[in-house]
C-alpha positions in Angstrom: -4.3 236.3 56.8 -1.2 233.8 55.7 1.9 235.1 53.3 2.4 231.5 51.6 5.4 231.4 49.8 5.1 229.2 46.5 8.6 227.7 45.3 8.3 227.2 41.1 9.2 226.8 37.9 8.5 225.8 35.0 6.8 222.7 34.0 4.8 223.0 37.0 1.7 220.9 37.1 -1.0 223.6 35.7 -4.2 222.9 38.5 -1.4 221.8 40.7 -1.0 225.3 41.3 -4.4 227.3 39.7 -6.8 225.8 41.5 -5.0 225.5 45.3 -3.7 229.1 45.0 -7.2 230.5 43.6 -8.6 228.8 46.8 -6.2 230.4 49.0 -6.6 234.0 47.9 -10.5 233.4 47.5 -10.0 232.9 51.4 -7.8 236.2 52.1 -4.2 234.9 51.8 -1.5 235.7 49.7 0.1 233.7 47.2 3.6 234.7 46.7 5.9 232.7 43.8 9.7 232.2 44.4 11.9 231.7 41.5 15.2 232.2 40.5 14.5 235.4 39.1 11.8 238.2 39.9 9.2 238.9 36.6 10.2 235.8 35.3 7.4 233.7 33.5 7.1 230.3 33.7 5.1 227.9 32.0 2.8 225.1 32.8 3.8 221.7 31.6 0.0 221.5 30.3 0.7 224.7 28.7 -2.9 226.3 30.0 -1.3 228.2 33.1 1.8 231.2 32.7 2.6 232.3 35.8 5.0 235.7 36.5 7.3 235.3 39.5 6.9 237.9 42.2 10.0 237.0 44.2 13.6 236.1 43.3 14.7 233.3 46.2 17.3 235.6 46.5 15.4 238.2 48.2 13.2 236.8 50.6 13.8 234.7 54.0 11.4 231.8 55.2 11.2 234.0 58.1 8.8 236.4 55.7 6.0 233.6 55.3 3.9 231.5 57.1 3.4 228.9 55.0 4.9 226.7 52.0 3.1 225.8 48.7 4.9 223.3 46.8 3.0 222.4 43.4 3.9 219.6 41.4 5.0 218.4 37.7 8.5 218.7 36.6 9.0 221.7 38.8 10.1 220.6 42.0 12.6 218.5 40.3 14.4 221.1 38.9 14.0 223.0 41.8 15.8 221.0 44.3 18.7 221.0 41.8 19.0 224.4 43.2 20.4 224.1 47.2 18.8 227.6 48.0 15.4 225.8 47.3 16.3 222.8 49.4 16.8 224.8 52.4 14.3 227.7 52.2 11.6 223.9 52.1 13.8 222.8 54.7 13.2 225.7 57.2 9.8 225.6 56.7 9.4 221.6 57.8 12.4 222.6 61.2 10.2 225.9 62.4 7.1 223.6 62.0 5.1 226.0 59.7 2.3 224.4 57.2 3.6 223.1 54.6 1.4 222.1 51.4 3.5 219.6 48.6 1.1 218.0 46.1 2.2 214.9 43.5 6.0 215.6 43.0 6.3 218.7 45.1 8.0 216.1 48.1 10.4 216.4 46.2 11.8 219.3 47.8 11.2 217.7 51.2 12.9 214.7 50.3 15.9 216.4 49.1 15.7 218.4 52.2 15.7 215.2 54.1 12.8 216.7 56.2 10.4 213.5 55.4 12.3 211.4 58.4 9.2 210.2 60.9 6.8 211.9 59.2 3.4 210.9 57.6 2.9 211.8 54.2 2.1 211.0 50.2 3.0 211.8 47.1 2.7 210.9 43.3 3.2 206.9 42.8 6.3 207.3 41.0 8.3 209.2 43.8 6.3 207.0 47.1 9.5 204.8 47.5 11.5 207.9 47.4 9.9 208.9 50.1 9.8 206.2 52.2 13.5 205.8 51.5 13.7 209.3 53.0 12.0 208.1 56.5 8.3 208.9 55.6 5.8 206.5 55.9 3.7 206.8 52.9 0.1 205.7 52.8 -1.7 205.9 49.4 -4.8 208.3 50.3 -6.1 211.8 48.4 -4.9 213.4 51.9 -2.6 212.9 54.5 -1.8 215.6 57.3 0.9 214.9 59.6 1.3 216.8 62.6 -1.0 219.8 61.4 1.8 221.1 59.8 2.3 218.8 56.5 -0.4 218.3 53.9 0.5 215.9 51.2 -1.6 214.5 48.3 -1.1 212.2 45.7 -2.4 214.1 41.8 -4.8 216.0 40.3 -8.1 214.5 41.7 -6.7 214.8 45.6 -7.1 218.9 44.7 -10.3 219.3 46.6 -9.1 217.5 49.6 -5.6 219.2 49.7 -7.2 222.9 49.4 -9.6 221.8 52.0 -6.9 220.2 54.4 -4.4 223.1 53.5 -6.7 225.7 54.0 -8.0 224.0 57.7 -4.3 224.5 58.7 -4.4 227.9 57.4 -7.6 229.2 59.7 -5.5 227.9 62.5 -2.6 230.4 62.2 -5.6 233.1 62.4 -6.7 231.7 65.7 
């Protein structure tokens, strides 16, 4: 089964993260979360999820995981402030490993300028960001470019992400 790493912090979209990661370990992967700092909890920006970091970004390697879970909110943002961040995302998209970004969670990508000729979506606000980073954005619950990149727009895409994420995912194991 998949090691997915999970880059985040706080103000992280809440279901952004419960309900795609529950569905990924409810399938036999592992949900890892990469912060600055190991046993470090962050909160929610709906204040109904804590989660405790089990990885500084410090101690691991993109090489340790097979996939990349990029929840959204305020997270990502602050994320890609951090240039560690913007190139652990980046390996991910250059090896060609799945990577899963919900709402603002292209962030990362964008920063990482690893959106160039790709197909993908995001939350409204950042969709010209995007495209100003070489994506072409289409407004759908799900887009999957190249078998590798699952994007969605918000909340209510969650059931077609997890499904589209974990269809990529049960090709690793094959």
């Amino acid at each position: 089964m998949a090691k997915i790493a999970t880059l985040i912090t706080d103000m992280f979209e809440d279901v952004e993260y419960t309900d795609p990661s529950k569905s990924f370990n409810e399938a036999g992967h592992e949900v890892f979360t990469i912060e600055k700092e190991a046993g470090k909890e962050v909160q929610g920006k709906q204040g109904e999820a804590v989660v405790t970091i089990d990885k500084s970004i410090d101690d691991v390697s993109p090489e340790d995981f097979d996939a990349l879970f990029l929840p959204g909110g305020f997270s990502p943002d602050l994320l890609r402030e951090d240039e560690r961040f913007v190139k652990f995302a980046k390996a991910f998209m250059d090896a060609k490993k799945p990577v899963f970004a919900i709402c603002h969670g292209p962030q990362l990508l964008i920063t990482a300028k690893a959106l160039e000729g790709r197909k993908a979506t995001g939350y409204k606000s950042i969709q010209v960001d995007m495209e100003y980073a070489g994506a072409t954005v289409v407004d759908e619950e799900v887009v999957v470019c190249q078998d590798q990149l699952v994007t969605s727009r918000q909340p209510d895409d969650i059931p077609a992400f997890s499904k589209e994420s974990l269809r990529i995912l049960e090709q690793l194991n094959n």
